[in-house]
C-alpha positions as CSV (number, residue, x, y, z in Angstrom):
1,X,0.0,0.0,0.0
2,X,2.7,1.9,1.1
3,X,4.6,1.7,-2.4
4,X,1.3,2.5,-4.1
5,X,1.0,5.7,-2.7
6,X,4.6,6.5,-3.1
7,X,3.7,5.9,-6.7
8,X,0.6,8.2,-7.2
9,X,2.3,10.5,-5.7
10,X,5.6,10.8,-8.3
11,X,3.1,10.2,-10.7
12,X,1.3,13.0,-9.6
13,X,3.9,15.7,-9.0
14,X,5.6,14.3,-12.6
15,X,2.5,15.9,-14.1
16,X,2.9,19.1,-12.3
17,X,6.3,19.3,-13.5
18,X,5.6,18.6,-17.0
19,X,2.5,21.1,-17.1
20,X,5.1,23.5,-15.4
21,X,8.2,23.2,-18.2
22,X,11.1,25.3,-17.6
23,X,9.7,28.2,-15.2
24,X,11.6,28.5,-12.5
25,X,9.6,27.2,-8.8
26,X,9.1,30.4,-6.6
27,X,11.0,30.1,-3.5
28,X,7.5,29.7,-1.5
29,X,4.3,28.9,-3.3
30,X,2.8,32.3,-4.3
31,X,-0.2,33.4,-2.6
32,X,-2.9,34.7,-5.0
33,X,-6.5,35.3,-4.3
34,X,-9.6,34.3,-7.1
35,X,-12.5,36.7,-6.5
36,X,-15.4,34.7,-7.7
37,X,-18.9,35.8,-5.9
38,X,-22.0,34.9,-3.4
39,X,-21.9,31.8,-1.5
40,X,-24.6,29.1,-3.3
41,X,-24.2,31.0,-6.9
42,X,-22.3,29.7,-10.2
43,X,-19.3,32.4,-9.8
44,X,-18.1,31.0,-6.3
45,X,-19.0,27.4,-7.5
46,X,-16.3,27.6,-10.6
47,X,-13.7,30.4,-8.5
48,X,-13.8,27.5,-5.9
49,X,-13.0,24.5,-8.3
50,X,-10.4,26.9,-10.1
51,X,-8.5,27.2,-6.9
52,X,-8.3,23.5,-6.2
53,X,-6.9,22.2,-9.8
54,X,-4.4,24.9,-10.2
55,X,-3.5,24.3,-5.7
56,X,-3.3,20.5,-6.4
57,X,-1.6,20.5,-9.7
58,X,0.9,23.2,-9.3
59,X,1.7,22.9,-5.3
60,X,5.1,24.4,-5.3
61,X,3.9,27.2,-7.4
62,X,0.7,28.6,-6.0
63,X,-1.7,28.3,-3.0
64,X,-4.8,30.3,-4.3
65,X,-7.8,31.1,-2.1
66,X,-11.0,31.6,-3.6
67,X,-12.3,34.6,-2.0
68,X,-16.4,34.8,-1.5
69,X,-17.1,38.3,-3.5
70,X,-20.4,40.8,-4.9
71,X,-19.6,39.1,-8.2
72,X,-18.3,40.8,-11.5
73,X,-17.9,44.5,-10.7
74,X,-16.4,44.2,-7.1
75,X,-13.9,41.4,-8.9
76,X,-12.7,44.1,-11.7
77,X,-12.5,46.1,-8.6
78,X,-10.3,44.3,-6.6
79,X,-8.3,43.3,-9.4
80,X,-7.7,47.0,-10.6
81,X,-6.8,47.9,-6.5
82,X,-4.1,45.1,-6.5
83,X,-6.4,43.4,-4.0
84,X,-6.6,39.8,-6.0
85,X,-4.9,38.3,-8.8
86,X,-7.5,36.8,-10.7
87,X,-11.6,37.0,-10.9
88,X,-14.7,35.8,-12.4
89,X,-16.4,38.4,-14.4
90,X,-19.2,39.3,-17.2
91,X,-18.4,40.6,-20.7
92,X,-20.9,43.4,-19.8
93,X,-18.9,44.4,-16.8
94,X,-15.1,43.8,-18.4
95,X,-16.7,46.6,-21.1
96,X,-17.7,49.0,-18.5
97,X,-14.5,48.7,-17.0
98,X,-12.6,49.1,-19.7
99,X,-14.7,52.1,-20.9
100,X,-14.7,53.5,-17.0
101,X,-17.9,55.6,-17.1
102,X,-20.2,53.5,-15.1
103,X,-20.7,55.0,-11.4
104,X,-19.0,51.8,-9.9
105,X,-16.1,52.3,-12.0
106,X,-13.6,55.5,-11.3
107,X,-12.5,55.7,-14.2
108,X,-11.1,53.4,-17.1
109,X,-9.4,50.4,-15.9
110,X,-6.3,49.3,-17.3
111,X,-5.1,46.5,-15.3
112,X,-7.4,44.3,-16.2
113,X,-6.3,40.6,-19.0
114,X,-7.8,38.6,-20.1
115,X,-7.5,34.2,-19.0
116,X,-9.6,31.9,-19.8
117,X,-13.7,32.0,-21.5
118,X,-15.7,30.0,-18.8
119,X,-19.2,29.7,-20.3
120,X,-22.3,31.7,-21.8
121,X,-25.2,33.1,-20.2
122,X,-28.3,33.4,-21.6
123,X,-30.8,36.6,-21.2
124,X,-33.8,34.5,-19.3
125,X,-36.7,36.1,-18.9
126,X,-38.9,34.2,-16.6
127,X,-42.8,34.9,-15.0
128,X,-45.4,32.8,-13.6
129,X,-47.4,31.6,-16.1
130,X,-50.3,33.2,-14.8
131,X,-49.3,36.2,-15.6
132,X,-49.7,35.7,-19.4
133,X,-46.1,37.6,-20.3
134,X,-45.2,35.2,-23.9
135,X,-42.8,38.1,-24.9
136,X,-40.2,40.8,-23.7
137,X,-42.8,43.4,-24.6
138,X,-44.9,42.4,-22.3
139,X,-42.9,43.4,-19.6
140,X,-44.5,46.9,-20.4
141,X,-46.5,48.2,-17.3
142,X,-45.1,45.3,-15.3
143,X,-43.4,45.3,-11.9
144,X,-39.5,43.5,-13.3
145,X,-36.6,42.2,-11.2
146,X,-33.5,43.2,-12.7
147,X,-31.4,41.5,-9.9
148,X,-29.2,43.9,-7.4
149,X,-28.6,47.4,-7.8
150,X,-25.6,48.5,-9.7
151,X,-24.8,45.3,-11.8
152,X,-24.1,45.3,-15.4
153,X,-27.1,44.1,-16.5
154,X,-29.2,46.2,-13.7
155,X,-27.7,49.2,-15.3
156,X,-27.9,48.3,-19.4
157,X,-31.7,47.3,-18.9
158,X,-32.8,50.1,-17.2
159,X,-32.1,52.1,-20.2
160,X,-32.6,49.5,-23.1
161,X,-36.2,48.6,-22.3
162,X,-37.7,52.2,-22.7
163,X,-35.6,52.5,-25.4
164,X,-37.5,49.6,-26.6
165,X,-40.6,51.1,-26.1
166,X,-40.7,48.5,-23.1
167,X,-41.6,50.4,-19.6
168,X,-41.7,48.3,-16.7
169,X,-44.6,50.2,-14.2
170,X,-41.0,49.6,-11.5
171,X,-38.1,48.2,-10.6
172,X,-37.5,45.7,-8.1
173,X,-33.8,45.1,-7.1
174,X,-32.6,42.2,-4.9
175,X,-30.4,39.2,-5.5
176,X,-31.2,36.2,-8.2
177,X,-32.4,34.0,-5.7
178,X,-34.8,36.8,-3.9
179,X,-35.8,37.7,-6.7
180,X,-37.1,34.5,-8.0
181,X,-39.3,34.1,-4.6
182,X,-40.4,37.8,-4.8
183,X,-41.5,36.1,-8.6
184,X,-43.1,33.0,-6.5
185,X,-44.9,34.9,-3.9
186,X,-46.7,37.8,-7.0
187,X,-44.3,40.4,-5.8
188,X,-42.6,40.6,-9.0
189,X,-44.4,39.8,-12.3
190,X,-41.2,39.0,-14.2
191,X,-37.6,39.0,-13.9
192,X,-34.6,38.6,-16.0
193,X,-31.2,37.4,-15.6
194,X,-28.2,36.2,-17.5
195,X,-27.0,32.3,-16.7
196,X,-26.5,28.8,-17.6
197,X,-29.5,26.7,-17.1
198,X,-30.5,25.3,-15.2
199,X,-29.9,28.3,-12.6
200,X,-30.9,26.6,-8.9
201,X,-32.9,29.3,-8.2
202,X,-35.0,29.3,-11.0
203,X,-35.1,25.4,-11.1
204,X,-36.3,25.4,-7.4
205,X,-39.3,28.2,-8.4
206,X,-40.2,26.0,-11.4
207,X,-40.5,22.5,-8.7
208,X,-43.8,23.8,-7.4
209,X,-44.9,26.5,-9.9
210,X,-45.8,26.5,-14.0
211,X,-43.3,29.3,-15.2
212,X,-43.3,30.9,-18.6
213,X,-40.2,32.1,-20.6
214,X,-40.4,35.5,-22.5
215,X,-38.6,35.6,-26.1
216,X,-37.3,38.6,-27.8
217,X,-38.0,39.5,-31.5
218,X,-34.9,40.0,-34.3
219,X,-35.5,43.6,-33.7
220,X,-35.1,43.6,-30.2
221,X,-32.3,41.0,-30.2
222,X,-30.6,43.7,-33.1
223,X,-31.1,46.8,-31.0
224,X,-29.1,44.8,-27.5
225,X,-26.2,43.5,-29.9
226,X,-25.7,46.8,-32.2
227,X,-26.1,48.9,-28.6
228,X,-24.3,46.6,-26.6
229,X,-21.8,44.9,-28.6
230,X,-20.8,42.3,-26.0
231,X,-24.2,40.3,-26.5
232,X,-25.0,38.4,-28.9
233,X,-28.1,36.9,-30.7
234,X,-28.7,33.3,-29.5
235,X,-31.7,30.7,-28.6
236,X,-31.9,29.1,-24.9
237,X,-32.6,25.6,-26.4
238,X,-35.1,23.4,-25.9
239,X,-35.4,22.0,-22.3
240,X,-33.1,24.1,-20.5
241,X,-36.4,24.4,-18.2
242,X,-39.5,22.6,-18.3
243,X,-41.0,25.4,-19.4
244,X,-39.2,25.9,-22.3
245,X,-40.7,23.5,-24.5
246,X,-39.1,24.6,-28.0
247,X,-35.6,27.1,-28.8
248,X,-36.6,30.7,-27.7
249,X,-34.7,33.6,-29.4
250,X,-32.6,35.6,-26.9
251,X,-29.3,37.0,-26.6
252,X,-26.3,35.5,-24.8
253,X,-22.8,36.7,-22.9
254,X,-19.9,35.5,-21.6
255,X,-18.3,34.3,-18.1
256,X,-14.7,35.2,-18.2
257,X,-12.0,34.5,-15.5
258,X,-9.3,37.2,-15.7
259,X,-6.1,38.1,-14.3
260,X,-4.2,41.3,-13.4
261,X,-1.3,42.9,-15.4
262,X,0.7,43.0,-12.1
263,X,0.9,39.1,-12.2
264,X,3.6,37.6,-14.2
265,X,3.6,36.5,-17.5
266,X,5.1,33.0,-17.0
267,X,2.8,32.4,-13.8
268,X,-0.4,33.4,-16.4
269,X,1.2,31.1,-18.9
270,X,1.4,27.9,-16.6
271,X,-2.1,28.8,-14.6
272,X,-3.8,28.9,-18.5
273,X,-2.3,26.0,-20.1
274,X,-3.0,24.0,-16.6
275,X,-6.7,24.7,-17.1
276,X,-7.3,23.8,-20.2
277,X,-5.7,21.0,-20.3
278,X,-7.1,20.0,-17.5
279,X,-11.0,20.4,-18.3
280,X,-12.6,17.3,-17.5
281,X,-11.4,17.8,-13.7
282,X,-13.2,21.4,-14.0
283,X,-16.1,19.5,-15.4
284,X,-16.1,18.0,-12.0
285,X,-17.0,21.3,-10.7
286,X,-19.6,22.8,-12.6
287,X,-20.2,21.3,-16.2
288,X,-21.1,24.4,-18.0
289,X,-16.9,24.7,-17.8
290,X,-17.0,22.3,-21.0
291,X,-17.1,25.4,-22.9
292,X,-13.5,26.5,-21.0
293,X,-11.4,25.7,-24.2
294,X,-8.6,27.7,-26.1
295,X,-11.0,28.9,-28.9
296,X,-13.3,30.0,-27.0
297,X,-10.8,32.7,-25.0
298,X,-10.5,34.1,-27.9
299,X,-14.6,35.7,-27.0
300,X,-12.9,38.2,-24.8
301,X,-14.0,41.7,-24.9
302,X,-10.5,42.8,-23.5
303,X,-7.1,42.3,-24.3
304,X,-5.7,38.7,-23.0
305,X,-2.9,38.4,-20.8
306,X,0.8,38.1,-22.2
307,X,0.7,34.9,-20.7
308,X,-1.8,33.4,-22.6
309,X,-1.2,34.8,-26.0
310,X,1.8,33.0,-25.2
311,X,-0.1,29.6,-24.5
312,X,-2.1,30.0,-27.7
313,X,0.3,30.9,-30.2
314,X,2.0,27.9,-28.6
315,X,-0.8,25.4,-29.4
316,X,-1.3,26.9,-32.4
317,X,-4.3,29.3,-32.0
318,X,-4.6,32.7,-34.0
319,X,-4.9,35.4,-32.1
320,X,-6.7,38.6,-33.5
321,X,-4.7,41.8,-32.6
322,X,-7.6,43.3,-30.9
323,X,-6.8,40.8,-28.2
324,X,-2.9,41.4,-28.0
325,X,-1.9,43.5,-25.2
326,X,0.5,46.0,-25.1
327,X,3.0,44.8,-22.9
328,X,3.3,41.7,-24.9
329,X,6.6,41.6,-26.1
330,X,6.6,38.1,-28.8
331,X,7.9,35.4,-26.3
């Protein structure tokens, strides 16, 4: 028995080493923080499995602690203030960073690369049935969750459904999962949100109640993606919820995990080629991740990290130059 663990275990750190290559061991494991979100939701779910690959691949390297966050705009946050290393965030939030006029910003923020693409999210609209809401433009005269205060989404729909001719008689903010018993209870007529179905919260409302899920027209999915060019038009498909019977046109964005210009190149380059080439023990986490591949990083809204171009120039991938940063220097 003895010998048999002595095995696994050279066996083990062998593939640490290879993943690893020729960058030299730090003379203590670095100590990194992953920002990933609430406790119970899909963000501190996939920041949590994150940690523990890269922690029990790559010992001698890092010793990450997923950190329990707000979600997207407090991870850009901390990332920007040098307090974490690496986040989970939205393509709606990485552009309002970048761009630095939303409220929660201060300003453009430039420290922000990009990692690895995590999965989409689809725009789900979803009311009781009795409410009769088929379509987004129902949502005219109705009381609509928009999730909490200040997030991306929160912030973008506000505007974008008068702007649709859509007004929404008011707002209600709260988290996902109040929100979807503020939908139970007749509180809220309709909500929206972007995930991955099945999202628990949702699922849990749908165990005891008939729910409905609102499409959008071309024109509306045109006017989000032409205004909002980090959407894009998609369908939820068919059973993602029992109520959704049949593909329902929507719009869809991305989960990113991102990283910080202050961390080294070679560290980026060994934490991105250790993920993907290690998916099917993310899988183990949360299997949306089977979307976490090389092509689809290239998605990003932001410039990737030096590290990665490196890792996907080195497997071959194409990188557009919209997604070069400026620091990268060939290697």
């Amino acid at each position: 028995m003895k010998k048999l663990l002595v095995l696994f275990l050279s066996v083990f750190l062998a593939a640490g080493a290879a993943l690893a290559g020729d960058i030299p061991v730090p003379s203590s494991p670095l100590r990194y923080s992953l920002a990933s979100g609430s406790s119970g939701g899909n963000f501190y779910v996939v920041g949590g499995g994150i940690a523990t690959l890269l922690n029990n691949k790559l010992p001698k390297y890092f010793t990450i602690t997923s950190e329990e966050t707000g979600g997207s705009t407090a991870n850009l946050t901390l990332i920007q203030n040098g307090d974490a290393e690496i986040g989970v965030a939205m393509t709606s939030s990485i552009s309002e960073a970048l761009e630095g006029k939303a409220s929660w910003t201060g300003g453009p923020m430039n420290k922000i690369r990009g990692m690895i693409a995590l999965y989409p999210s689809y725009l789900t609209v979803y009311s009781l049935s009795s409410t009769g809401i088929a379509r987004l433009s129902d949502l005219d005269g109705k009381i609509v969750g928009l999730g909490s205060k200040g997030m991306a989404m929160e912030s973008i729909f506000r505007k974008a459904l008068p702007a649709m001719g859509i007004n929404p008689s008011s707002i209600f903010n709260d988290g996902h999962a109040n929100t979807a018993e503020a939908v139970g209870s007749g509180q809220v007529q309709a909500a929206l949100l972007f995930s991955l179905p099945p999202f628990s919260a949702i699922a849990s409302l749908e165990a005891s109640n008939k729910l409905t899920f609102a499409s959008l027209t071309e024109e509306q999915q045109d006017y989000l993606c032409s205004n909002y060019p980090f959407y894009k038009k998609d369908v939820m498909p068919a059973g993602s919820y029992n109520g959704v019977t049949e593909d329902i046109p929507t719009i869809s964005e991305w989960n990113m995990l991102v990283t910080s210009t202050a961390v080294d190149a070679d560290y980026v380059y060994l934490m991105t080629k250790t993920l993907l080439e290690n998916n099917p023990a993310l899988l183990e986490t949360y299997r949306g991740l089977s979307y976490a591949t090389a092509k689809n990083t290239l998605n990003f809204n932001c410039p990737l990290h030096a590290g990665v171009v490196r890792y996907l120039k080195e497997i071959g991938v194409e990188v557009p130059e919209a997604l070069i940063p400026e620091e990268y220097n060939g290697k």
